[in-house]
Short mmCIF file of the C-alpha atoms (twelve columns), coordinates in Angstrom:
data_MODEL
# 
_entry.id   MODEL 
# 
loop_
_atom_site.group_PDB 
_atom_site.id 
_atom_site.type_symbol 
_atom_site.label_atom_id 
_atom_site.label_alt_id 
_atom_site.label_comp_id 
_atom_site.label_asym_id 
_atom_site.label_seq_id 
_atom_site.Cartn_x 
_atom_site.Cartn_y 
_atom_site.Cartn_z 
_atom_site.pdbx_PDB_model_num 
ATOM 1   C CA . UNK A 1   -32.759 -0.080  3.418   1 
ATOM 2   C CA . UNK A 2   -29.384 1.551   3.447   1 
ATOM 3   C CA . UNK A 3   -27.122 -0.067  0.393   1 
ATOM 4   C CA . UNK A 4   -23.819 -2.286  1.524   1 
ATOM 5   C CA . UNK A 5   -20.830 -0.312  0.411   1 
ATOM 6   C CA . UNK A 6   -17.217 -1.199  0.965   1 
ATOM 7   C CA . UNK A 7   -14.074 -1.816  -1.144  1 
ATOM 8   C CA . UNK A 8   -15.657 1.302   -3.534  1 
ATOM 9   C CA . UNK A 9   -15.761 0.434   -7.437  1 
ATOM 10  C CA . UNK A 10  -15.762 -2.815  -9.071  1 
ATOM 11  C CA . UNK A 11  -14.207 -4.020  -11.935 1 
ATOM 12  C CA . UNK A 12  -11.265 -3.211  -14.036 1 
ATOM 13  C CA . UNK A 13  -11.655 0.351   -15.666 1 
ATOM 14  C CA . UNK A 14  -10.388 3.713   -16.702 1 
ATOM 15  C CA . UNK A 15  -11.989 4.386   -13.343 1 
ATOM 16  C CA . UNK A 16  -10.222 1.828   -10.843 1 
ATOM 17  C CA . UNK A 17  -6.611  1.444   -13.296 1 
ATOM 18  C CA . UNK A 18  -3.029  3.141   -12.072 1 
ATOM 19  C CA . UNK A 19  -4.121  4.785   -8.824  1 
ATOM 20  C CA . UNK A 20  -0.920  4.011   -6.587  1 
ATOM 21  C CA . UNK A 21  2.869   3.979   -7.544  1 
ATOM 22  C CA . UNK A 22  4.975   1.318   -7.378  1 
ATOM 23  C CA . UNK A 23  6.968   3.193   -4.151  1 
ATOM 24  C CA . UNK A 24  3.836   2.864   -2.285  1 
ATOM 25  C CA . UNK A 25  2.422   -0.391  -2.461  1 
ATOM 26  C CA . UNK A 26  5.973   -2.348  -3.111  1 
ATOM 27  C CA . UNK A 27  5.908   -3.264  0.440   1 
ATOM 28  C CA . UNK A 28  2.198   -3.827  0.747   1 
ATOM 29  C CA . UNK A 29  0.531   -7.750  0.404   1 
ATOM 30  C CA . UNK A 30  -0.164  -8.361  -3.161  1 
ATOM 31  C CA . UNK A 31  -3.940  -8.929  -2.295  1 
ATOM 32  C CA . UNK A 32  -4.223  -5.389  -0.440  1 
ATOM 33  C CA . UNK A 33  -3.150  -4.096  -4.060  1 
ATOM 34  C CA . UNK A 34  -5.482  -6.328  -6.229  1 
ATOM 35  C CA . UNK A 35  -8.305  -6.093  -4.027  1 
ATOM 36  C CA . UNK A 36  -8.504  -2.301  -4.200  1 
ATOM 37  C CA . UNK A 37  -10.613 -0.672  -6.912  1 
ATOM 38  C CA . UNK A 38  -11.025 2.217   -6.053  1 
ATOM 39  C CA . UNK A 39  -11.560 6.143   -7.778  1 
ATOM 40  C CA . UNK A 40  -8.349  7.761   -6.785  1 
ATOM 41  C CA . UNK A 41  -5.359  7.748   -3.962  1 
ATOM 42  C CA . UNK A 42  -6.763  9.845   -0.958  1 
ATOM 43  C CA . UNK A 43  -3.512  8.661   0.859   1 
ATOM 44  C CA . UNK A 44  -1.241  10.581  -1.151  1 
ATOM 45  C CA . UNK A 45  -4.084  13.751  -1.319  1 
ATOM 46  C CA . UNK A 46  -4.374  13.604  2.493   1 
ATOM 47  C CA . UNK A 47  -1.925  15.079  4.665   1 
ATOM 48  C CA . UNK A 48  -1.498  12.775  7.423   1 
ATOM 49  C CA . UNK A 49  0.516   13.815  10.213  1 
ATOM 50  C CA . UNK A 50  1.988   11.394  12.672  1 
ATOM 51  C CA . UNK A 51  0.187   10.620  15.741  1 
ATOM 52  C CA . UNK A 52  -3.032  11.510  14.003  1 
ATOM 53  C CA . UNK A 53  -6.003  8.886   14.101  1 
ATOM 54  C CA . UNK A 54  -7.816  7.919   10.689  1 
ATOM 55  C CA . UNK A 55  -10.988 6.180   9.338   1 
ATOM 56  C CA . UNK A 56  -11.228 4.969   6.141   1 
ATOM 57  C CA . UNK A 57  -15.103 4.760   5.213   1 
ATOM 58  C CA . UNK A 58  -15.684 1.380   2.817   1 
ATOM 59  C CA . UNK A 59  -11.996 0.023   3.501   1 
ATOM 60  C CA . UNK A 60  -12.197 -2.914  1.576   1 
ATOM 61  C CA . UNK A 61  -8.761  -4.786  1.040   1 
ATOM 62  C CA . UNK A 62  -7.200  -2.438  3.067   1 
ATOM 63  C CA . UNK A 63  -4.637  -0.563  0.865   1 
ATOM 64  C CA . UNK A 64  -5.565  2.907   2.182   1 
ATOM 65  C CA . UNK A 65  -5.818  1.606   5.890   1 
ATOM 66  C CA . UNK A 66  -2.435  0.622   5.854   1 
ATOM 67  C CA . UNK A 67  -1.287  3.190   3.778   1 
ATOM 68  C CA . UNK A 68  -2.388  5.679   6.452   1 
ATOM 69  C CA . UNK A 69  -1.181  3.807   9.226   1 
ATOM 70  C CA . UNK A 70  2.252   4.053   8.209   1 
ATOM 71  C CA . UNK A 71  2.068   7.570   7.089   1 
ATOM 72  C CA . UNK A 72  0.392   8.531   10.797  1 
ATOM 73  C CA . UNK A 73  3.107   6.537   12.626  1 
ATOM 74  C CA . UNK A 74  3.398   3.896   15.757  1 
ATOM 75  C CA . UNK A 75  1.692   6.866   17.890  1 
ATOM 76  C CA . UNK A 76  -1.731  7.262   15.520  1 
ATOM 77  C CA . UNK A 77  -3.788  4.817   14.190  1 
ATOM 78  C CA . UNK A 78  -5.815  3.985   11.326  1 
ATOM 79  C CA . UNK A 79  -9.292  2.355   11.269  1 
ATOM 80  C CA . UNK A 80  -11.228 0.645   8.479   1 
ATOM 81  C CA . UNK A 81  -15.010 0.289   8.374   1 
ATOM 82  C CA . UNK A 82  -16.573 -2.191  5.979   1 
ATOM 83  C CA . UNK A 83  -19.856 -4.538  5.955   1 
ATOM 84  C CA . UNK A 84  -19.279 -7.760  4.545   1 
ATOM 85  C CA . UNK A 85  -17.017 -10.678 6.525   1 
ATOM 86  C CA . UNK A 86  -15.346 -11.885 3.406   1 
ATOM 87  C CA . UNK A 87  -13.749 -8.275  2.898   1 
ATOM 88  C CA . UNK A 88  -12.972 -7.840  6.999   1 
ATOM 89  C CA . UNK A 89  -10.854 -10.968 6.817   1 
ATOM 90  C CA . UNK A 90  -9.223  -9.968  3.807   1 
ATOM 91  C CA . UNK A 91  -8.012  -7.219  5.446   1 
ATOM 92  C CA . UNK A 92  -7.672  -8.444  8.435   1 
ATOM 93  C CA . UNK A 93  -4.943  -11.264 6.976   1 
ATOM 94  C CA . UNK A 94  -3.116  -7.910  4.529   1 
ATOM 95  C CA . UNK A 95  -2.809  -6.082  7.859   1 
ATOM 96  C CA . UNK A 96  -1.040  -9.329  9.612   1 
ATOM 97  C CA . UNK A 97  1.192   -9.871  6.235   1 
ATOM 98  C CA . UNK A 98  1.915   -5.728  6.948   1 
ATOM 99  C CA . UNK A 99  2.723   -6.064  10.249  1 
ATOM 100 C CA . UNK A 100 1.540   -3.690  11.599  1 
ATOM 101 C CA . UNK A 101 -0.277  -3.323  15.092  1 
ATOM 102 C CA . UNK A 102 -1.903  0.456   14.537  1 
ATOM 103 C CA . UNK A 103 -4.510  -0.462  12.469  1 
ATOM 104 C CA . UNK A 104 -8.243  -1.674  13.228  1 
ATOM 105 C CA . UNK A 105 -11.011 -3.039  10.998  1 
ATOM 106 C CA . UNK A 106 -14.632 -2.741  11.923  1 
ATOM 107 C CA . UNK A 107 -17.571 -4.032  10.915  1 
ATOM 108 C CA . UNK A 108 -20.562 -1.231  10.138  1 
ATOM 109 C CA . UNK A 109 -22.099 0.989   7.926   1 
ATOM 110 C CA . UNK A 110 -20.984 4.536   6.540   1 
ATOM 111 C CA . UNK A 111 -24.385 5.694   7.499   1 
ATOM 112 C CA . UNK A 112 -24.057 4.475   11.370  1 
ATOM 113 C CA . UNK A 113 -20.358 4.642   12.201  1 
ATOM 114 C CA . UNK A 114 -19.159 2.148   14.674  1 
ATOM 115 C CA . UNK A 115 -16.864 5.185   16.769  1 
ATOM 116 C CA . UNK A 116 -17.615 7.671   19.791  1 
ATOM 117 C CA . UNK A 117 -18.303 11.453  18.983  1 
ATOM 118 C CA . UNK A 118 -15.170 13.621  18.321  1 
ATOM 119 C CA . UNK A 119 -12.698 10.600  17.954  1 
ATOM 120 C CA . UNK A 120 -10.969 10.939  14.272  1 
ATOM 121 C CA . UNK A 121 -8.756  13.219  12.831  1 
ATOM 122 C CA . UNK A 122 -8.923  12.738  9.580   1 
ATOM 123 C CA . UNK A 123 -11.900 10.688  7.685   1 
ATOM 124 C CA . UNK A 124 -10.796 9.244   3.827   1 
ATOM 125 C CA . UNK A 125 -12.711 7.527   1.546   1 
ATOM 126 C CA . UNK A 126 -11.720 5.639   -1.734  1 
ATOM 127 C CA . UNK A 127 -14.842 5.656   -4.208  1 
ATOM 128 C CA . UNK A 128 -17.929 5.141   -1.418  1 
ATOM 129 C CA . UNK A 129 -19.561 7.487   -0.645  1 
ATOM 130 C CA . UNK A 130 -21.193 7.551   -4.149  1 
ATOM 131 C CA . UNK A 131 -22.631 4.467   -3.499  1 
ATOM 132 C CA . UNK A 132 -24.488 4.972   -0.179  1 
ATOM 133 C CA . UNK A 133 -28.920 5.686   -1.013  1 
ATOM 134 C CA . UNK A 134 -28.399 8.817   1.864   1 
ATOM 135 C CA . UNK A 135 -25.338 10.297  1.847   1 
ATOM 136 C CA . UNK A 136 -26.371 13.190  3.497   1 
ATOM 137 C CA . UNK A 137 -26.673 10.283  7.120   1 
ATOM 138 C CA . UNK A 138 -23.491 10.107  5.652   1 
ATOM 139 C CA . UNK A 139 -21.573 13.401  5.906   1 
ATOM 140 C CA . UNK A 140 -23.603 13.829  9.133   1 
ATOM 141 C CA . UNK A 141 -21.815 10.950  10.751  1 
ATOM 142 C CA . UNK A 142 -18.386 12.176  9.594   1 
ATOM 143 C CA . UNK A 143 -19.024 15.447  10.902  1 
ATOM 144 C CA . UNK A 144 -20.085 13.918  14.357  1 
ATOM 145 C CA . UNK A 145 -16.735 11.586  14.992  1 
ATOM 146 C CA . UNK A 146 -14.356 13.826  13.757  1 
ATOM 147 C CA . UNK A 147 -12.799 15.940  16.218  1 
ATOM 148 C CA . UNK A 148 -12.591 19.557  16.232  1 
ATOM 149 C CA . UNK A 149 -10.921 20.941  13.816  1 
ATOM 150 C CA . UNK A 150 -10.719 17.450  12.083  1 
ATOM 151 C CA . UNK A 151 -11.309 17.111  8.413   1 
ATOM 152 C CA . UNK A 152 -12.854 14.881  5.479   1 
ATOM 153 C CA . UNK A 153 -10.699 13.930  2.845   1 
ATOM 154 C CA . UNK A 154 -12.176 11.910  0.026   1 
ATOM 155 C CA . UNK A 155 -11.895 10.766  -3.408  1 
ATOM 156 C CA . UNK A 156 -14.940 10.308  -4.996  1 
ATOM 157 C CA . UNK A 157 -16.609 9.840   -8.542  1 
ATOM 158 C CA . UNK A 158 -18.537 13.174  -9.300  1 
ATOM 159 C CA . UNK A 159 -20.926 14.556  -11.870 1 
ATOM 160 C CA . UNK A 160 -19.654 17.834  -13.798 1 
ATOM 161 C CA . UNK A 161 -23.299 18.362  -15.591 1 
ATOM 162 C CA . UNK A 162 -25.952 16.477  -16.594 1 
ATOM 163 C CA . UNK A 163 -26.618 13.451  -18.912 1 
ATOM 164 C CA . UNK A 164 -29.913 12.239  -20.370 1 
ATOM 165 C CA . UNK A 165 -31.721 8.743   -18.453 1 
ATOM 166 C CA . UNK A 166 -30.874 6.034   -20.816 1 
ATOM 167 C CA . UNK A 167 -27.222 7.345   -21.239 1 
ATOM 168 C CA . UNK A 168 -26.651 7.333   -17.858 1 
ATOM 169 C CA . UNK A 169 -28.369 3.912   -16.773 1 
ATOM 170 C CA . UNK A 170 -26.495 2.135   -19.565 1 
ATOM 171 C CA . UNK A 171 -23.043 4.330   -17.843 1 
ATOM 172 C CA . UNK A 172 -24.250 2.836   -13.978 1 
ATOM 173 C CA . UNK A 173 -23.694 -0.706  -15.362 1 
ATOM 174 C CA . UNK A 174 -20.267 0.193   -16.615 1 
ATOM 175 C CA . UNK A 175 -19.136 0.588   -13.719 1 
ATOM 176 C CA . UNK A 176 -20.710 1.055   -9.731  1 
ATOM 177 C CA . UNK A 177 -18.939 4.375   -9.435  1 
ATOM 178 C CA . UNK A 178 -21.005 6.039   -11.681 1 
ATOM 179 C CA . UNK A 179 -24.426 5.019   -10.183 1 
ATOM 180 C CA . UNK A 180 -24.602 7.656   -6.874  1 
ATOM 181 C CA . UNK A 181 -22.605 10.560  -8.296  1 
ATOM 182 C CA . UNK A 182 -24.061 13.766  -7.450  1 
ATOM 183 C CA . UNK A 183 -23.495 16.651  -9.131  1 
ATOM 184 C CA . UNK A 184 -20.571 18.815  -8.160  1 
ATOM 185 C CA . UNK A 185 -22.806 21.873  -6.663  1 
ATOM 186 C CA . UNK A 186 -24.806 19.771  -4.650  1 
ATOM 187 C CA . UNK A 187 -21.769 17.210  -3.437  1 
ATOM 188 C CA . UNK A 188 -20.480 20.622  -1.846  1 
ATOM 189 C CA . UNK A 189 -24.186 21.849  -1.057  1 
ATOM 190 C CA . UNK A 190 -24.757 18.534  1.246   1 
ATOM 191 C CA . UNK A 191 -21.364 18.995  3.020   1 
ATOM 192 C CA . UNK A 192 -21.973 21.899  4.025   1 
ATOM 193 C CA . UNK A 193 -25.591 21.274  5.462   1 
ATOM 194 C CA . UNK A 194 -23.652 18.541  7.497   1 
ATOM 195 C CA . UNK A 195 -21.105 21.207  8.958   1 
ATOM 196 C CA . UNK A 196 -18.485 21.530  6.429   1 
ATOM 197 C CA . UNK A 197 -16.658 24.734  5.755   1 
ATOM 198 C CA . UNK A 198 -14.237 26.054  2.760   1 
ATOM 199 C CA . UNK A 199 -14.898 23.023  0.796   1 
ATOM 200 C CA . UNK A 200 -12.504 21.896  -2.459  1 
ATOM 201 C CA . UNK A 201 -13.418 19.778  -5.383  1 
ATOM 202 C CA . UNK A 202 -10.003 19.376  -7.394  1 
ATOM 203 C CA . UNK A 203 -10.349 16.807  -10.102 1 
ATOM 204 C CA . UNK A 204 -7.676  14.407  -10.319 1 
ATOM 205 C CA . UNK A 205 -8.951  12.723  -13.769 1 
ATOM 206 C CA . UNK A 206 -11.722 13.553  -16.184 1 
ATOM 207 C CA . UNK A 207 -13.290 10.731  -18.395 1 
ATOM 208 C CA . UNK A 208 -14.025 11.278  -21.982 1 
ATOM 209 C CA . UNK A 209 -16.023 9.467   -24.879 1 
ATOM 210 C CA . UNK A 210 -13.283 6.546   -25.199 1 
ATOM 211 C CA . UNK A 211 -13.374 5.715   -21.662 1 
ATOM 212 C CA . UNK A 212 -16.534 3.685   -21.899 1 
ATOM 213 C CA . UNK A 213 -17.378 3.190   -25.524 1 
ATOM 214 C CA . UNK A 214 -16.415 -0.441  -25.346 1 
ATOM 215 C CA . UNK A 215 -18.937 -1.228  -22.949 1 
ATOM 216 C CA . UNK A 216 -21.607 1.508   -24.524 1 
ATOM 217 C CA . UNK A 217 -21.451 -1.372  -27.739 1 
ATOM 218 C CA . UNK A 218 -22.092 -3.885  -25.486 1 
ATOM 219 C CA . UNK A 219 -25.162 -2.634  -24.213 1 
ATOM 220 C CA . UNK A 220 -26.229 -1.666  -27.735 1 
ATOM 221 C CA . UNK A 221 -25.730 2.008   -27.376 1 
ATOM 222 C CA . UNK A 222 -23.414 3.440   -30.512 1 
ATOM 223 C CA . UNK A 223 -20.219 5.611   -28.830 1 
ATOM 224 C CA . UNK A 224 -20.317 7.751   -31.512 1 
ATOM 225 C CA . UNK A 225 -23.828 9.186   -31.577 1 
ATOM 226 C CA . UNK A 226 -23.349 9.164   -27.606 1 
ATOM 227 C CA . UNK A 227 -20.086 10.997  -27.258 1 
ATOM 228 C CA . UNK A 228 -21.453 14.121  -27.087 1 
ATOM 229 C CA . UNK A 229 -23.008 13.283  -24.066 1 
ATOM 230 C CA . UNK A 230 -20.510 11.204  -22.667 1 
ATOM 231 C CA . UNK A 231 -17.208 12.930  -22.793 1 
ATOM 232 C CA . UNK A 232 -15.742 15.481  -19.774 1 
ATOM 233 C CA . UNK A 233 -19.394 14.493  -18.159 1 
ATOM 234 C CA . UNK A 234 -17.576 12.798  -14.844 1 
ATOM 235 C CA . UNK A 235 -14.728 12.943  -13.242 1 
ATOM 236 C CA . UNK A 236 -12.888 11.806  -10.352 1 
ATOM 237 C CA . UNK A 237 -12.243 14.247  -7.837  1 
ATOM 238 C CA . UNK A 238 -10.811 14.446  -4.350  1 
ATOM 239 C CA . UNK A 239 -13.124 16.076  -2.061  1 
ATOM 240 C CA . UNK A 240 -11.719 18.247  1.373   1 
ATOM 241 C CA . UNK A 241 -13.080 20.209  4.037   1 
ATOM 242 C CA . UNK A 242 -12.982 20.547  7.925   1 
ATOM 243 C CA . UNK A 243 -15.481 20.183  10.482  1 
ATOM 244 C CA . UNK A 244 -16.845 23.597  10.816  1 
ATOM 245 C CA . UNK A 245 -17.522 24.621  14.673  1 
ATOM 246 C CA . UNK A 246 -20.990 24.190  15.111  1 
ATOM 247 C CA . UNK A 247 -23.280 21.764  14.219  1 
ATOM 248 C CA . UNK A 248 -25.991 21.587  11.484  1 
ATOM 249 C CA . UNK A 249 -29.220 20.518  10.714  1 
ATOM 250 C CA . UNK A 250 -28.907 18.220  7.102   1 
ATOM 251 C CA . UNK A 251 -31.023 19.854  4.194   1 
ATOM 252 C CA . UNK A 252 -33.778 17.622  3.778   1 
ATOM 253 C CA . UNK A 253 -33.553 16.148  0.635   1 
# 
């Protein structure tokens, strides 16, 4: 069974705190901004160009929808995809408050998107991916509606090395972003089985030790014998690459 994703992270982090500016949600709905709890700002990494048309895998609220609609202008549009009803109409009633008539939320999964071959310019992605069980279904489908010469621009949570099994279970319940993050090798390994070239991984923030001690105590883990382990080991990062010219075969994994 493929997992539900949509709206990315959950709860109120180092991971999901201070990810837009005041200049670009000011004019946004309120809930658009509270409902988004996400990894990063692929809006601002992006460059959207008008006219272009965009899908925003696991849209949630909506920020980043309408955030890219009025970056792409009246002549592109912006898509969301997300699974659950309650999150649809939540973003369906942010987009009316927006006004804005360029912008279309659909219901589906990441791993079966909802859109014709060769229809998107641009595919974004706020904290998802991560959480999808296949995510190599997953870059497969992006390659196969973006257009040529289109491109995947995500931010995602990613794995810089490894962590031992306990540390890192008692990490996936601090917060949902940490649960599906691959390793930073094999993130840009599985992209490009799916038909991505010249692939970047910039980090855009780095979590140490302090980040999740508080919940570490919780869970009856001690930060301080766990720090080692802990600190630099994940990071945020916004992910970018084209759709390379032909297609491939996914590595089986």
């Amino acid at each position: 069974m493929l997992r539900p994703v949509g709206g990315g992270c959950s709860g109120t982090d180092p991971i999901t705190d201070d990810l837009y500016d005041d200049d670009q949600v000011r004019t946004l709905p309120a809930q658009a901004v509270t409902a988004s709890l996400g990894c990063g700002n692929p809006t601002a990494l992006a460059e959207l160009r008008p006219g272009e048309t965009v899908l925003d895998l696991g849209s949630g609220g909506g920020i980043d929808v309408l955030l890219s609609a009025r970056r792409v202008g009246p002549t592109g549009r912006a898509y969301g995809l997300d699974t659950t009803d309650q999150m649809l109409a939540l973003a369906r009633k942010n987009q009316q408050a927006a006004g804005l008539d360029n912008v279309e939320f659909l219901k589906g999964t990441i791993e079966a998107i909802p859109l014709p071959d060769a229809s998107v310019d641009v595919i974004i992605s706020n904290c998802v991916v991560n959480l999808s069980v296949d995510k190599d279904r997953v870059f497969a489908e992006a390659k196969r509606v973006l257009k040529p010469g289109g491109r995947l621009a995500v931010s995602d949570v990613v794995r810089r090395r490894e962590v031992g099994d306990d540390l890192r279970r008692s990490m996936e319940l601090w917060v949902g972003c940490v649960a599906g993050a691959l390793e930073e090798s094999d993130y840009r390994g599985r992209l490009a089985a799916a038909g991505f070239v010249d692939v970047e991984v910039e980090p855009t923030r780095i979590y140490g030790a302090a980040d999740a001690s508080a919940f570490l105590a919780d869970v009856g883990l001690v930060p301080e014998a766990d720090a080692a382990d802990i600190d630099g080991a994940f990071m945020s990062a916004f992910i970018r690459g084209p759709r390379g010219p032909v297609a491939a075969v996914p590595a089986s994994r």
